[in-house]
VOBA-1610 file (N, C-alpha, C; in pm, whole numbers, padded with zeros to 5 digits, always signed):
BEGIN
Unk-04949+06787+05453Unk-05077+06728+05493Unk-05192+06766+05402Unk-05242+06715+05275Unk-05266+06736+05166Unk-05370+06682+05259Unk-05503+06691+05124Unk-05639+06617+05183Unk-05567+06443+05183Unk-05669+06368+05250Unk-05590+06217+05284Unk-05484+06195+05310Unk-05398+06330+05384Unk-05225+06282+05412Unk-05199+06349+05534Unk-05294+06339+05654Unk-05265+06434+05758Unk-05138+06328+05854Unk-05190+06240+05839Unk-05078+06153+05921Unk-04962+06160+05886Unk-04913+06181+05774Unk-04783+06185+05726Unk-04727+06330+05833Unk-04806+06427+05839Unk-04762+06570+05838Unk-04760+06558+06022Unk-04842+06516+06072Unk-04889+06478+06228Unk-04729+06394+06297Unk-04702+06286+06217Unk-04610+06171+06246Unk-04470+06269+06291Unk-04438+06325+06137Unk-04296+06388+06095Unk-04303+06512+06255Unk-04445+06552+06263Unk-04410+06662+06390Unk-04410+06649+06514Unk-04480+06496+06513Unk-04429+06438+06676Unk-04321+06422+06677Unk-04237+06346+06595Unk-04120+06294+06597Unk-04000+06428+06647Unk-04034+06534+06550Unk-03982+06661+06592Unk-03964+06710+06753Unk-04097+06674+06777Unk-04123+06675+06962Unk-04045+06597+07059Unk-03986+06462+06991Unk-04021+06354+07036Unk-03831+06377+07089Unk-03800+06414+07002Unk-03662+06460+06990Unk-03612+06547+07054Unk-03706+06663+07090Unk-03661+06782+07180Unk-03670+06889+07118Unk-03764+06907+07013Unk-03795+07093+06951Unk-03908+07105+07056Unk-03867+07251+07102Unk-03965+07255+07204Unk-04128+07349+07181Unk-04086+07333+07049Unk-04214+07425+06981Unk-04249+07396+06837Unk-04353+07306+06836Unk-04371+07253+06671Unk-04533+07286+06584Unk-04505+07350+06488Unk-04655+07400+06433Unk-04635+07341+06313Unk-04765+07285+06238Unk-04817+07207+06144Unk-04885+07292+06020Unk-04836+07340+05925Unk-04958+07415+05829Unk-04986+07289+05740Unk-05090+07248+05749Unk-05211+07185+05693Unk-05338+07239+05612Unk-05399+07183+05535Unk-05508+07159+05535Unk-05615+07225+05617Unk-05688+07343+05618Unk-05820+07376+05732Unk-05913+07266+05799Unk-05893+07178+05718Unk-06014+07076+05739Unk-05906+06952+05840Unk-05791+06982+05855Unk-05688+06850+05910Unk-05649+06917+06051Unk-05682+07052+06065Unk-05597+07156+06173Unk-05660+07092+06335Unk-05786+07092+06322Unk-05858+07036+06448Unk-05819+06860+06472Unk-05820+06819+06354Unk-05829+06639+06400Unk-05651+06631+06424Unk-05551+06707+06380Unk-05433+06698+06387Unk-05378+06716+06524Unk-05437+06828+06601Unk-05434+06885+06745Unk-05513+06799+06844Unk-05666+06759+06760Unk-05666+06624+06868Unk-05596+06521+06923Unk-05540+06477+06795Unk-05469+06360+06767Unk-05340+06363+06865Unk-05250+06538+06879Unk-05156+06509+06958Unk-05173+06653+06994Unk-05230+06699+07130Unk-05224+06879+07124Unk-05128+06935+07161Unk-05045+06911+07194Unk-04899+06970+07175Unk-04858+07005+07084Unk-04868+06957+06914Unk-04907+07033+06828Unk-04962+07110+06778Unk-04924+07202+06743Unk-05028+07362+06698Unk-05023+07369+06545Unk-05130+07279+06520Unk-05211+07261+06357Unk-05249+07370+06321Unk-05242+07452+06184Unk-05271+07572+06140Unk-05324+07524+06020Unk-05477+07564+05988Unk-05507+07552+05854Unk-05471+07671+05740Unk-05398+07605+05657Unk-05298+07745+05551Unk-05357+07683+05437Unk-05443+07776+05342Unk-05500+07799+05233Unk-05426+07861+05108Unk-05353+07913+05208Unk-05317+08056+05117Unk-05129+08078+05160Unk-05097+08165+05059Unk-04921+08208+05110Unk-04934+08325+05242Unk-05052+08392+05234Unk-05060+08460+05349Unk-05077+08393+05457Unk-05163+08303+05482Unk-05189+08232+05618Unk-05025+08133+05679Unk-04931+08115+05535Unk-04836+08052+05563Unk-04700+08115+05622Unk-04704+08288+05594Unk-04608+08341+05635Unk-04531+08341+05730Unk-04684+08387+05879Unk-04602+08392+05964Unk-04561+08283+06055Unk-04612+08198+05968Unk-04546+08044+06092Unk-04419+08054+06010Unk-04386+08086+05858Unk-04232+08094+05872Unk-04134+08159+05922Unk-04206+08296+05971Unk-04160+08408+05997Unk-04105+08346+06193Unk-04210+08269+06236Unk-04170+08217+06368Unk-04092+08091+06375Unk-04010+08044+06254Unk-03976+07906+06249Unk-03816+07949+06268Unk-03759+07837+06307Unk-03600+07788+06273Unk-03538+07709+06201Unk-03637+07617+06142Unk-03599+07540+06078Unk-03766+07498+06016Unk-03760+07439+05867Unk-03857+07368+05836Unk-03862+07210+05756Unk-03976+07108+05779Unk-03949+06983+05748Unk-04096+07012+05611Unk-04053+06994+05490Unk-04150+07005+05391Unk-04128+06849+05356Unk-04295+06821+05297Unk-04305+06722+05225Unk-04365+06595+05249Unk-04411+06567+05384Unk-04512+06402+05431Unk-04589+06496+05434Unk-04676+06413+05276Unk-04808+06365+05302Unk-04840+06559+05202Unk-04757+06599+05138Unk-04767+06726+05110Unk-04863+06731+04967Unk-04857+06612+04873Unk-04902+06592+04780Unk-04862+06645+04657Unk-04898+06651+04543Unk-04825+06726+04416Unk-04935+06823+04376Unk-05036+06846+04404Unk-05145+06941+04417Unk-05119+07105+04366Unk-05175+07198+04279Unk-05136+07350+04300Unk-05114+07409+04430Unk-05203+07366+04532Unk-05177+07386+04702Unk-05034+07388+04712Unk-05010+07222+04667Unk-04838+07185+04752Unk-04754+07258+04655Unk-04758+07260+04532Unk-04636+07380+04468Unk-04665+07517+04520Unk-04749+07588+04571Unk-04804+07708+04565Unk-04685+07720+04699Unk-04694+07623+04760Unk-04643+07633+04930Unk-04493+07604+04941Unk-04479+07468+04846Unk-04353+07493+04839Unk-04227+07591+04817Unk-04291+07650+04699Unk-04218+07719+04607Unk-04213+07890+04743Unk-04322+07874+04800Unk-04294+07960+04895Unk-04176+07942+05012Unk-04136+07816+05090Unk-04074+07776+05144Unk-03957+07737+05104Unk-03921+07711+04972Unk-03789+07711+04917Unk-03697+07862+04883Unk-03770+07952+04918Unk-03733+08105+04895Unk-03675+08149+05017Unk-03745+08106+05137Unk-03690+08088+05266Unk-03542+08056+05317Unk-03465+08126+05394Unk-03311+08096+05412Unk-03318+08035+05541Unk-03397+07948+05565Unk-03396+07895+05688Unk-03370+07769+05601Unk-03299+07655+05687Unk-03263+07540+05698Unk-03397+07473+05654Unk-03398+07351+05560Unk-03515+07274+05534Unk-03452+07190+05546Unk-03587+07022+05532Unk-03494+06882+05561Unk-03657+06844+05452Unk-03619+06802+05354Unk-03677+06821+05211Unk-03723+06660+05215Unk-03886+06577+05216Unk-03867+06475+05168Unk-04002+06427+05057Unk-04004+06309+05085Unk-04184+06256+04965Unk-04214+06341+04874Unk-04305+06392+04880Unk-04349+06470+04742Unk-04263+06631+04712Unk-04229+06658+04844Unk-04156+06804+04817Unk-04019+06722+04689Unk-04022+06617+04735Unk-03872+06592+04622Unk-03912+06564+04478Unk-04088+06504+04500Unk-04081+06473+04363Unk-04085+06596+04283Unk-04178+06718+04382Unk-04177+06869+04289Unk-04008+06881+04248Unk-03980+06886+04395Unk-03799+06967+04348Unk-03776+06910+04207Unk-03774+06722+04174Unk-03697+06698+04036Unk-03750+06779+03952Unk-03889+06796+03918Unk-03922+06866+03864Unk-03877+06966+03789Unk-03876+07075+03894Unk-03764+07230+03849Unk-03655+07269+04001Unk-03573+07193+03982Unk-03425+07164+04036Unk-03407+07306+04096Unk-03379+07303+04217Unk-03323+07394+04273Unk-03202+07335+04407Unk-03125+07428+04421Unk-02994+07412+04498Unk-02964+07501+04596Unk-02965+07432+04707Unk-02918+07486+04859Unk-02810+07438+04968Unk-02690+07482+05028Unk-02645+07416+05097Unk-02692+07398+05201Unk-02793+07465+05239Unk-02888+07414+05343Unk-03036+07376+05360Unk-02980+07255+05296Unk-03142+07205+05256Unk-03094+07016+05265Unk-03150+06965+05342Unk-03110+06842+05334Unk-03216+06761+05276Unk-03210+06630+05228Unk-03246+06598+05131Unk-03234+06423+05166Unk-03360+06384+05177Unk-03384+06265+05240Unk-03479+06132+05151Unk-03403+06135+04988Unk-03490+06051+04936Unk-03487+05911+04990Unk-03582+05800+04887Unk-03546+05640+04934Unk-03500+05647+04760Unk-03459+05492+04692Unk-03446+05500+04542Unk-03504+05549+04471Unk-03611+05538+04495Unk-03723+05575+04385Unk-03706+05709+04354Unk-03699+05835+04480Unk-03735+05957+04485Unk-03570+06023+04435Unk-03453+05902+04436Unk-03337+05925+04429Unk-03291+05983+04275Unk-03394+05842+04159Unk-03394+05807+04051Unk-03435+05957+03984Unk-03560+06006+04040Unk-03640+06070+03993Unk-03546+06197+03965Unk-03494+06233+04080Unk-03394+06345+04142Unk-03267+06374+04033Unk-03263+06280+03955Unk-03133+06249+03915Unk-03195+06217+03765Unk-03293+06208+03701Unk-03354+06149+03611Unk-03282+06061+03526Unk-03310+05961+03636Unk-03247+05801+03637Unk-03349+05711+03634Unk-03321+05624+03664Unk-03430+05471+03721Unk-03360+05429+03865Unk-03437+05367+03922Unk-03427+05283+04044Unk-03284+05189+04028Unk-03328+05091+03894Unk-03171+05006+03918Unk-03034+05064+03909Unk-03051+05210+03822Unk-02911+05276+03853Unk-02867+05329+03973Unk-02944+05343+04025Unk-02892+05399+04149Unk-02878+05299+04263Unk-02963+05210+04254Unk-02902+05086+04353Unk-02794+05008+04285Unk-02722+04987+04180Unk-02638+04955+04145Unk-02513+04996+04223Unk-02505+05141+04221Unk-02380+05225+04269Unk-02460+05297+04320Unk-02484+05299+04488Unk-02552+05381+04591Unk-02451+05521+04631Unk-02289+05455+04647Unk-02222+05570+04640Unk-02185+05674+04587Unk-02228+05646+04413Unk-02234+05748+04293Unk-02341+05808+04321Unk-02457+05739+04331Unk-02545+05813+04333Unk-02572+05912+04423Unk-02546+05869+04565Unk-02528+06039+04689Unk-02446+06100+04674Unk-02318+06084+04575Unk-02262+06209+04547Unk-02296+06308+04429Unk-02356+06213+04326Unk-02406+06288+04259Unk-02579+06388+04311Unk-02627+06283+04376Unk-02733+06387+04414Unk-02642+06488+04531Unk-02556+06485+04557Unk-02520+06597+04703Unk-02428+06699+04598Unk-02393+06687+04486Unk-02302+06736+04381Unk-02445+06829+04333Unk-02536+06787+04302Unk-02672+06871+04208Unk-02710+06946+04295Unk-02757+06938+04453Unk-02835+06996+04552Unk-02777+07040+04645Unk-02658+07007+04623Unk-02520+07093+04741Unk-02534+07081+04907Unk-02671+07034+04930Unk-02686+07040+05079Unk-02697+06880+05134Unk-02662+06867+05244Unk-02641+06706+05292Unk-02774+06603+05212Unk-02699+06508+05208Unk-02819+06407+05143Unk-02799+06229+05250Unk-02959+06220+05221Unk-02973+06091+05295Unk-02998+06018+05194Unk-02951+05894+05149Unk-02973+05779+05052Unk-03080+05685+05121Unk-03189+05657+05146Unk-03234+05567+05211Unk-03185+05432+05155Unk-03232+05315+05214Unk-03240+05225+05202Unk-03134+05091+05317Unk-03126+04980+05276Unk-02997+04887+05363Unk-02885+04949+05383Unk-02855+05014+05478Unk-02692+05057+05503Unk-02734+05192+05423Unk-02832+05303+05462Unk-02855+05417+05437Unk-02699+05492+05446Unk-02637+05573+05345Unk-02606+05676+05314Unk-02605+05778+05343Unk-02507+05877+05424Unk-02529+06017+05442Unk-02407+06077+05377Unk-02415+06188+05349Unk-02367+06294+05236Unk-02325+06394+05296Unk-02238+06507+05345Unk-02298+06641+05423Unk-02263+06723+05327Unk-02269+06843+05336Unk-02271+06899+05248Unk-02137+06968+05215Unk-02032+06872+05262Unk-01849+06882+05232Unk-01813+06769+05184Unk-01930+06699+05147Unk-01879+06586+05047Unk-01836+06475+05164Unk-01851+06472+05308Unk-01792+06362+05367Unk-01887+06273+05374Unk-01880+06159+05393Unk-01982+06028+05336Unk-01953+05934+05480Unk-02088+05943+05524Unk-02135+05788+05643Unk-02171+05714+05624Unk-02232+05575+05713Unk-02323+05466+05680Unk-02388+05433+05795Unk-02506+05447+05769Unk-02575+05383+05909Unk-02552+05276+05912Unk-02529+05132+06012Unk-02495+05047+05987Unk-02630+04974+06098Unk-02728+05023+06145Unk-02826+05035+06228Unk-02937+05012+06144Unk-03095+04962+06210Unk-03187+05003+06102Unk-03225+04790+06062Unk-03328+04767+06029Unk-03450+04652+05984Unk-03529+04658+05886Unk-03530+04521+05837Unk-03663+04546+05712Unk-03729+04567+05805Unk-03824+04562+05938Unk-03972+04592+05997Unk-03956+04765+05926Unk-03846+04816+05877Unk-03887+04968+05859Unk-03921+04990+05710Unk-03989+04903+05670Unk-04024+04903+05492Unk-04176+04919+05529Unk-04214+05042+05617Unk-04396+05071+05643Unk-04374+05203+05612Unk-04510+05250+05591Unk-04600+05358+05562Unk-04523+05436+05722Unk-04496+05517+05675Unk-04452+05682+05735Unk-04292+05642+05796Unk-04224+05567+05802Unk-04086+05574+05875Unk-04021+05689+05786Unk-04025+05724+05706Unk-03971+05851+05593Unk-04028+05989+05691Unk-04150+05956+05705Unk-04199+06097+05771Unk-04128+06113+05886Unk-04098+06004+05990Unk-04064+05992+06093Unk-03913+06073+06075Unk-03842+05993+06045Unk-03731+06078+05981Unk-03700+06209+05975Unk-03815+06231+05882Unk-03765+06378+05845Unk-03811+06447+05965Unk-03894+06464+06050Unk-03922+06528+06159Unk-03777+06518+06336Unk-03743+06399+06327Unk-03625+06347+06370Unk-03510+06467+06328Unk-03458+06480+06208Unk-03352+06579+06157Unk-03381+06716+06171Unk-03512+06777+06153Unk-03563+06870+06153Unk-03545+06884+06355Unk-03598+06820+06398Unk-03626+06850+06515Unk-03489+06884+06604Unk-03368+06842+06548Unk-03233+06778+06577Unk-03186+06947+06545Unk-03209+06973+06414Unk-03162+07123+06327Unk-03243+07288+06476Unk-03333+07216+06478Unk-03427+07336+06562Unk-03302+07343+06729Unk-03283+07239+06741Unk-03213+07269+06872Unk-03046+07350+06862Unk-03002+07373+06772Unk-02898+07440+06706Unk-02788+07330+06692Unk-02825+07195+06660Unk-02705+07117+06589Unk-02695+07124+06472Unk-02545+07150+06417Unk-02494+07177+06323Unk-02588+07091+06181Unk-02605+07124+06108Unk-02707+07087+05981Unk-02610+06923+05950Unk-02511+06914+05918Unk-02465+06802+05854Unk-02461+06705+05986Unk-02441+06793+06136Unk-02422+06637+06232Unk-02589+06611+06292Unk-02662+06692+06263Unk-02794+06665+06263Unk-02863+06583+06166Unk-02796+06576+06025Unk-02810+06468+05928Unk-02792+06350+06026Unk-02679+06367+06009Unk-02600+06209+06041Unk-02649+06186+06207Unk-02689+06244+06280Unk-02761+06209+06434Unk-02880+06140+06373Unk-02948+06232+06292Unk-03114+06197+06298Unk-03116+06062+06201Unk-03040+05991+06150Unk-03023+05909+06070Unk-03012+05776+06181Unk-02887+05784+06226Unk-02881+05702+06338Unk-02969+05695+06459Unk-03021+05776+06488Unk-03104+05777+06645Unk-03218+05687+06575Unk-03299+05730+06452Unk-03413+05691+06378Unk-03368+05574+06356Unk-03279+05499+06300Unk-03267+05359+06282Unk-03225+05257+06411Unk-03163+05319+06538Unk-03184+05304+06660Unk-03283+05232+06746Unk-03388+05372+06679Unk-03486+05386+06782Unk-03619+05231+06663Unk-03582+05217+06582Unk-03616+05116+06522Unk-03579+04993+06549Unk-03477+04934+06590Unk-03387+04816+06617Unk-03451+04797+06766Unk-03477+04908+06855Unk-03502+04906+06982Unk-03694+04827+06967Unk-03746+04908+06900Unk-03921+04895+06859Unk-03912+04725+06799Unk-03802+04702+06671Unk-03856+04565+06576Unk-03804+04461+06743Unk-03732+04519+06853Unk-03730+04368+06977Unk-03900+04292+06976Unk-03984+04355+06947Unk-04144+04294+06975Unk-04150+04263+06837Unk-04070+04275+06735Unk-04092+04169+06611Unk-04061+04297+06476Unk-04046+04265+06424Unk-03980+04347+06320Unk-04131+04318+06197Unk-04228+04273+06182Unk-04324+04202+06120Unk-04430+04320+06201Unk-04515+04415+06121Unk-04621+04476+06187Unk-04554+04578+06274Unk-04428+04620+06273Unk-04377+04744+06317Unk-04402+04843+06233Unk-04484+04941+06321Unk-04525+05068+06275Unk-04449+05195+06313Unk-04453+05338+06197Unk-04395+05402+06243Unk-04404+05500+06376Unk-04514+05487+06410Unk-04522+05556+06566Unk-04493+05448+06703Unk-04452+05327+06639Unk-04384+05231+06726Unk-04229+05293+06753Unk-04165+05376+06696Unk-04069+05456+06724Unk-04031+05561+06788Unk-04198+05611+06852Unk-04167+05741+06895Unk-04146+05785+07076Unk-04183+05637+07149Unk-04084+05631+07296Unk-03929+05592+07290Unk-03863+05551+07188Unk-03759+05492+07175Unk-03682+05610+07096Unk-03750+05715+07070Unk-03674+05837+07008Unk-03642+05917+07137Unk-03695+05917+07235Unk-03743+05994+07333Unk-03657+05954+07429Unk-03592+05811+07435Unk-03545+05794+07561Unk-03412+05789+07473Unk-03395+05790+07356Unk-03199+05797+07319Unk-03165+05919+07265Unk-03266+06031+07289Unk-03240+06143+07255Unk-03202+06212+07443Unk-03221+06124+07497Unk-03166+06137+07632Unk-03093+06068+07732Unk-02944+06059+07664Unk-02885+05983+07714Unk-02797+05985+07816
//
C-alpha cells in the first residue's frame, strides 16, 4: 500500500477475512493506516516507515501476502527484502514480483502468483513466449522459485511445489479489472493462515476465487468489480 495504492493492500486483506483468517493486519503507508481501518475496521492498518515499525507484525504473523499496491519505491525494497528473510510462508504478487525478477530469490515456501506479463519478466522473457507454451512456462517458473506457482490467465495454471500441475477450469473475462490479483492473493494467504497445507491452499484459493467470480459475473460479467467477489468468497468458503 504504497502512496496511491491503499486499495490494492485493503482488497487483498479483506479477502483474507473474507475467507476465514481470523486476524488480519495491514503495514501501510502512515498516511493510508486511518482511511484503511475506516474503510473496513476489522482490519488493523499499521503505518510502517521503517524495518522497525515492521517487525513485530511479523513477529505476530503466520503467514504473509506481499505485493498489491506495494510499489517499486526504496520503501517497497527496504520492506521487502525484509520479509523475504522471513521463514514464514509468503504468497508473493504485483510489484513484490517485479522486485523479485529483479534479484531472484528461491523458496519452497513462497507461492507465486504472476499474470503474463509479471510471468515474462520473472523468467526474462516476453509475454508471447510464455503464452505460447503456458505449461513450460509454470514449470519453468516453479523450477527457478521452487515454491507453488499460479500462471494467471484463461484456464489459470497451478504448480505446487512437487512439480504436480492443475487447471482451473472456472473463472470470466468480467475478471480482466483492477484488483482481482489482489483479491487472490489475500484468498491463498488467508487459506495458508488457517493451517492448509501451502500447495492445497494454492490450488483452493485459485478455485474458490474464480468461483466466487462466476457466482458475482451472474449480474453481468461487463463492470464486475473486484470487491463484487467478496460475499461469494464468504459463503463457499462455507460449505
Amino acid at each position: 500500500g504504497d502512496a496511491g495504492y491503499l486499495g490494492a493492500a485493503r482488497m487483498a486483506a479483506e479477502a483474507a477475512g473474507r475467507v476465514g483468517a481470523g486476524l488480519v493486519s495491514v503495514a501501510s503507508r502512515s498516511a493510508h493506516a486511518g482511511l484503511i481501518s475506516s474503510m473496513r475496521p476489522e482490519i488493523m492498518a499499521h503505518g510502517v516507515e521503517t524495518l522497525e515499525a515492521l517487525m513485530p507484525l511479523i513477529q505476530r504473523a503466520n503467514v504473509i501476502a506481499v505485493g498489491p499496491g506495494l510499489g517499486q519505491s526504496d520503501w517497497a525494497r527496504l520492506l521487502l527484502a525484509r520479509v523475504l528473510e522471513s521463514d514464514l510462508p509468503l504468497v508473493i504478487d504485483a510489484d513484490a514480483l517485479n522486485l523479485l525478477a529483479e534479484e531472484p530469490q528461491a523458496a519452497a515456501h513462497w507461492v507465486i502468483t504472476p499474470h503474463p506479463g509479471e510471468a515474462a519478466r520473472l523468467l526474462a522473457t516476453d509475454t508471447m513466449t510464455i503464452q505460447a507454451d503456458r505449461f513450460k512456462a509454470a514449470k519453468a517458473l516453479q523450477q527457478k522459485f521452487h515454491g507453488p506457482v499460479v500462471l494467471k490467465g484463461s484456464g489459470t495454471i497451478i504448480m505446487d511445489n512437487k512439480g504436480n500441475t492443475s487447471i482451473c477450469d472456472a473463472g470470466n473475462p468480467g475478471m480482466a479489472s483492477g484488483g482481482m490479483g489482489d483479491v487472490l492473493t489475500g484468498v491463498i494467504a488467508g487459506l495458508i493462515a488457517q493451517g492448509i497445507d501451502i500447495n492445497d491452499a494454492t490450488r483452493l484459493g485459485v478455485c474458490l476465487h474464480a468461483e466466487a467470480a462466476d457466482r458475482a459475473a451472474m449480474n453481468g460479467e461487463r463492470g464486475m468489480l473486484a470487491t463484487d467477489l467478496m460475499p461469494h468468497l464468504r459463503q463457499l468458503a462455507n460449505p
